[in-house]
C-alpha positions in Angstrom: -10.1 -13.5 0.6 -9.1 -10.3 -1.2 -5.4 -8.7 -0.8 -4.9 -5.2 0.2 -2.0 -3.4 -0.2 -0.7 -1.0 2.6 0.8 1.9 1.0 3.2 3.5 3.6 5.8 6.2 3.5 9.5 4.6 4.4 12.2 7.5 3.6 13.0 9.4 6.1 12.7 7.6 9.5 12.5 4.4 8.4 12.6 2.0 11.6 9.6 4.8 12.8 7.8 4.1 9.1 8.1 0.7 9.3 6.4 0.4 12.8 3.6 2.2 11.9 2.9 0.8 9.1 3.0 -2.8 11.4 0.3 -1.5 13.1 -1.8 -0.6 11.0 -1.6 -3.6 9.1 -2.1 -5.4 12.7 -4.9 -3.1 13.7 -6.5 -3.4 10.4 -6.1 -7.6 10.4 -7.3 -7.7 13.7 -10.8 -5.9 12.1 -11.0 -8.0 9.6 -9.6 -11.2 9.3 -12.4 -13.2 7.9 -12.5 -10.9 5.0 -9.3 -9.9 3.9 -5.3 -10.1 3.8 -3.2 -6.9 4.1 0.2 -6.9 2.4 3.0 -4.5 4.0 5.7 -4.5 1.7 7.6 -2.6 4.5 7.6 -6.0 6.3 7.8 -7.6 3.0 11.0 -7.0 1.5 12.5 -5.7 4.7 14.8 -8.9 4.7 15.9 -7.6 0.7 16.6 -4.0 1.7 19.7 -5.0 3.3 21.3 -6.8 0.1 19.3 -5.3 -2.6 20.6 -1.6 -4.6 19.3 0.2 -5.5 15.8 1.3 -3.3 13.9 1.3 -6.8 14.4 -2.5 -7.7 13.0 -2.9 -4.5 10.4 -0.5 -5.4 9.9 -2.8 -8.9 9.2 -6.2 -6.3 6.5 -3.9 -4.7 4.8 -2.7 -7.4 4.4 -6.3 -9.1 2.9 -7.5 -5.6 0.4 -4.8 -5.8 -0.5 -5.8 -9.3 -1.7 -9.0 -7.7 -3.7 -7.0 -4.8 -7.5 -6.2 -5.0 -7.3 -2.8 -3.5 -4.8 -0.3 -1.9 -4.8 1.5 1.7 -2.7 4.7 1.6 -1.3 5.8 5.2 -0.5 9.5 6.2 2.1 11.5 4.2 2.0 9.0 1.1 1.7 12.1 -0.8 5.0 13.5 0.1 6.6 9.7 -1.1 8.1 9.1 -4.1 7.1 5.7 -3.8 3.9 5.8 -2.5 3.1 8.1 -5.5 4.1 5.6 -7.7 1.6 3.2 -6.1 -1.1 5.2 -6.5 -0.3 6.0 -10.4 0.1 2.0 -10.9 -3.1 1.4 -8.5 -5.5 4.1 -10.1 -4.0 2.6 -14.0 -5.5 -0.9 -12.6 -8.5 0.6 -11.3 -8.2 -0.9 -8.0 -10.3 0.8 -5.4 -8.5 3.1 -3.1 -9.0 4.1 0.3 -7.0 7.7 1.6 -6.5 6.6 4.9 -6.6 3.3 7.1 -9.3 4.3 9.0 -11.6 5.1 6.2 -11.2 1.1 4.9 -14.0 -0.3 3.8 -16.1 2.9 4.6 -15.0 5.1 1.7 -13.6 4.3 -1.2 -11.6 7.3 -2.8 -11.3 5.6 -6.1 -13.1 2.7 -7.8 -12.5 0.8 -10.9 -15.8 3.4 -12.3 -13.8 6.7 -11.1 -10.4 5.4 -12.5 -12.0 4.9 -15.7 -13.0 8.2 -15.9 -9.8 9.5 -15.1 -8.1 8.6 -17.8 
């Protein structure tokens, strides 16, 4: 099974970022569980948050996991995050395919490893 990273927006309203981006990683499970496994590092490191400073180590632990990830969903308003900018600079370097929205996963990919080659 492939991994695929949910890229979510968490500054701001965090406990309302974090629950979305819990359901889409549900919803998205739910539709495809045979095929793949969806990493949430909202739920991931959520334990860390509390005793690690500053917000960019933890920002560090999540971009090494999605070094190890085969392809990247990015959620509503990840242009607007710091963070979720940085994802997509260290996902389109890897040339991981990326898909703009949840519910364009597996449908369209935005980037592929050809496009990202391209790019730069």
């Amino acid at each position: 099974m492939e991994l695929i990273y949910i890229s979510h927006p968490f500054t701001g309203n965090e406990e309302l970022n974090r629950l979305d981006a819990r359901q889409i990683t549900g919803r998205l499970s739910m539709r495809h569980q045979d095929e793949f496994i969806f990493i949430n590092p909202l739920d991931l490191f959520q334990g860390q948050s509390d005793f690690l400073e500053p917000d960019s180590l933890i920002l560090k632990q999540a971009l090494e996991v999605l070094r190890k990830c085969n392809g990247v969903v990015f959620c509503k308003g990840w242009q607007r995050s710091a963070g979720c900018r940085k994802e997509f600079a260290l996902a389109t370097k890897l040339g991981l395919p990326i898909w703009e929205s949840p519910e364009l996963f597996t449908e369209n990919v935005v980037w592929g490893e050809d496009e990202c080659q391209k790019s730069r």
